[in-house]
C-alpha positions in Angstrom: -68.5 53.7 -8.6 -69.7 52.3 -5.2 -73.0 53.9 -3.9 -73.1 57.8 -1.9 -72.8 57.8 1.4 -74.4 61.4 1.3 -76.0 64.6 -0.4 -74.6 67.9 0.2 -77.2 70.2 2.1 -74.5 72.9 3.2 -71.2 74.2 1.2 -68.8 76.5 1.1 -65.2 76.9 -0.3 -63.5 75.4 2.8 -66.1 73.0 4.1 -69.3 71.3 3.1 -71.5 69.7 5.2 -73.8 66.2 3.9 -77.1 64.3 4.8 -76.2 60.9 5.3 -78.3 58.9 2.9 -79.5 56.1 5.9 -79.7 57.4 9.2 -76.9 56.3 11.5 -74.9 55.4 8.5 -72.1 57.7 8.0 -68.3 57.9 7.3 -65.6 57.4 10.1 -64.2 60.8 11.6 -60.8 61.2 9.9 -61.8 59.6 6.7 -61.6 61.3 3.4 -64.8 61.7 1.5 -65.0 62.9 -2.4 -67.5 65.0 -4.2 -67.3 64.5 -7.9 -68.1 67.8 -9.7 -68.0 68.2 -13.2 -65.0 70.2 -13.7 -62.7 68.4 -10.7 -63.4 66.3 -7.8 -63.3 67.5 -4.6 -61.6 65.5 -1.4 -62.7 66.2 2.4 -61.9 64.9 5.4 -65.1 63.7 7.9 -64.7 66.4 11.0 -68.0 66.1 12.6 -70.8 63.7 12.4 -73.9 64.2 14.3 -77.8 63.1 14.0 -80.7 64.8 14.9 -84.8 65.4 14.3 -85.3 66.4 10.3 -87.8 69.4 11.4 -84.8 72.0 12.9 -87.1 73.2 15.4 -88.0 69.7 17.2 -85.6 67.9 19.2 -85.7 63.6 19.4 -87.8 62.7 23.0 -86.8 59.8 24.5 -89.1 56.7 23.2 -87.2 54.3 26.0 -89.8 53.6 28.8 -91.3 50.2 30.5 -87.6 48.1 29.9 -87.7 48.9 25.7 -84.2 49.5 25.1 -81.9 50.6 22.4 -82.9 48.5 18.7 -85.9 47.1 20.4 -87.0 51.2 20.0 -86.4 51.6 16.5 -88.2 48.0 16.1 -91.2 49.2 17.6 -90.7 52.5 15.7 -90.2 51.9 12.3 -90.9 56.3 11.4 -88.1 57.1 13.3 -85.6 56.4 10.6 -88.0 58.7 8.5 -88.1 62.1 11.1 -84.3 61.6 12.0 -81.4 62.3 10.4 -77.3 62.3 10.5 -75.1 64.4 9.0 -71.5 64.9 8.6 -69.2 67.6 7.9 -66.1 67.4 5.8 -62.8 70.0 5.8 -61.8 70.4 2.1 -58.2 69.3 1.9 -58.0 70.0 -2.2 -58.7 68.4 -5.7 -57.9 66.5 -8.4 -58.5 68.3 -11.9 -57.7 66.7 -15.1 -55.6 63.4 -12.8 -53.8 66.4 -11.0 -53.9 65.8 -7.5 -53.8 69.8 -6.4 -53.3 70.5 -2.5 -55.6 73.6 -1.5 -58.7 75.0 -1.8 -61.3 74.9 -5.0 -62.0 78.2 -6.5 -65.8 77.3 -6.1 -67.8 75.0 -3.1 -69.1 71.7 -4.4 -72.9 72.3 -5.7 -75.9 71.9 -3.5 -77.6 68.0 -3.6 -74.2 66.5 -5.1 -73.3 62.9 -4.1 -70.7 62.3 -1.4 -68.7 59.2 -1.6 -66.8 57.5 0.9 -62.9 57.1 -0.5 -61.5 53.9 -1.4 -58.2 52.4 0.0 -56.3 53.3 -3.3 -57.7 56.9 -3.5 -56.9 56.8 0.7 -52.9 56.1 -0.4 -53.0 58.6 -3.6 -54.5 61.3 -1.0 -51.4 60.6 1.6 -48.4 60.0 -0.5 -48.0 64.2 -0.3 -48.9 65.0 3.7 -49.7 69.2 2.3 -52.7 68.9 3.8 -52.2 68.3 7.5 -51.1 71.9 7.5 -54.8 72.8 6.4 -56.0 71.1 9.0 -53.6 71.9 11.6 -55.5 75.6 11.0 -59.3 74.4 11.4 -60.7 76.3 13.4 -64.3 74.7 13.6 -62.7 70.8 13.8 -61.5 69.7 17.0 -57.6 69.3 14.6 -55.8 67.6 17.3 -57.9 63.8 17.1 -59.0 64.4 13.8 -55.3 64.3 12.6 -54.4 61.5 14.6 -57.9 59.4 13.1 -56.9 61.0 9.5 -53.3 59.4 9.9 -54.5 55.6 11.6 -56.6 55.6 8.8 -54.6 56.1 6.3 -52.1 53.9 8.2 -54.8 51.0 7.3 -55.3 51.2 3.8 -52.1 51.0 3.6 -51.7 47.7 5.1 -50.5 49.3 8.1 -47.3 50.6 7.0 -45.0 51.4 9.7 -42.8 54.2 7.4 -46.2 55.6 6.6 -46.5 56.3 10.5 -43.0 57.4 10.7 -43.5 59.7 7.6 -47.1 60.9 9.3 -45.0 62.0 12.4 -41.8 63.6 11.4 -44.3 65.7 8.8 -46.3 66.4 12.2 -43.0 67.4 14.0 -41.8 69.6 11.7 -45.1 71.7 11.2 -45.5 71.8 15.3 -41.7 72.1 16.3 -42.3 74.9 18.2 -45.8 73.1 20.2 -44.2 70.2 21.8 -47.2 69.3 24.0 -49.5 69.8 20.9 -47.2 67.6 19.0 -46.8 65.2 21.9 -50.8 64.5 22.3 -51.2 63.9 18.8 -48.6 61.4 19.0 -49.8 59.4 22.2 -53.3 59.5 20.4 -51.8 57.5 17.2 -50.0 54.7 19.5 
């Protein structure tokens, strides 16, 4: 099993939000993510990645001054890594219990300080070959849905070698769940050429 990539600090049935084990280090936006539980193992996909101060009440100030620019800050800074953080957030897209790859919500939110792990190409292709959960997604309210569809689909275009009838499969799936949005439907396509 490769290494986490986080630790749940925030959960619920349809989202769960993780602390990025090293700071700046953290899943693409559209990628699936897993939690593995010990009754199933929960799949997400990344919807929001952001970094920020540890302490909630202190913002980052800017450490730039007198030409010291971008790494040559964190070089003469070495704490920073320590007081910041980055954190992503994850839609829950379904499960697998028991090798059954089931497309909807959990009955219960992964557990508190439980591993995240990034997906693998092969889990990437077993999560697409049913495309059930783009209508989750198409009803996220807290994800901006629109480009995190059309990352979800170009990455799951890749691990699969870039298949062309992937893409084709991706967009008639997409036209049939927005046939009545045309301009929705039309920016989500533009977004994946």
């Amino acid at each position: 099993m490769n290494d986490p990539v986080g630790e749940v600090v925030e959960t619920s049935i349809a989202e769960f939000t993780a602390q990025a084990c090293h700071f700046n280090v953290a899943p693409p936006f559209g990628g699936f993510v897993k939690v593995d539980l010990p009754e199933c193992t929960l799949y997400g996909i990344v919807y929001e990645i952001h970094s920020s101060g540890i302490d909630a009440g202190a913002r980052p100030v800017m450490r730039g001054r007198d030409g010291m620019r971008d790494r040559a800050i964190y070089e003469e800074n070495p704490d920073l890594e320590q007081v910041l953080r980055t954190e992503f957030s994850a839609l829950a897209i379904g499960f697998d219990e028991g090798g059954v790859l089931r497309p909807y919500l959990p009955t219960r939110p992964p557990q508190l300080h439980w591993s995240v792990h990034e997906c693998s190409a092969a889990e990437t292709v077993r999560l697409t070959e049913s495309l059930d959960y783009f209508r989750s997604v198409l009803n996220a309210s807290q994800a901006p849905v629109d480009a995190l569809l059309a990352a979800n689909i170009r990455l799951a275009r890749q691990a699969r070698d870039n298949d062309a009838a992937f893409a084709i499969r991706a967009g008639r799936e997409l036209a049939t769940l927005l046939t009545r949005d045309y301009p929705r439907l039309s920016a989500i396509l533009r977004a994946l050429a």
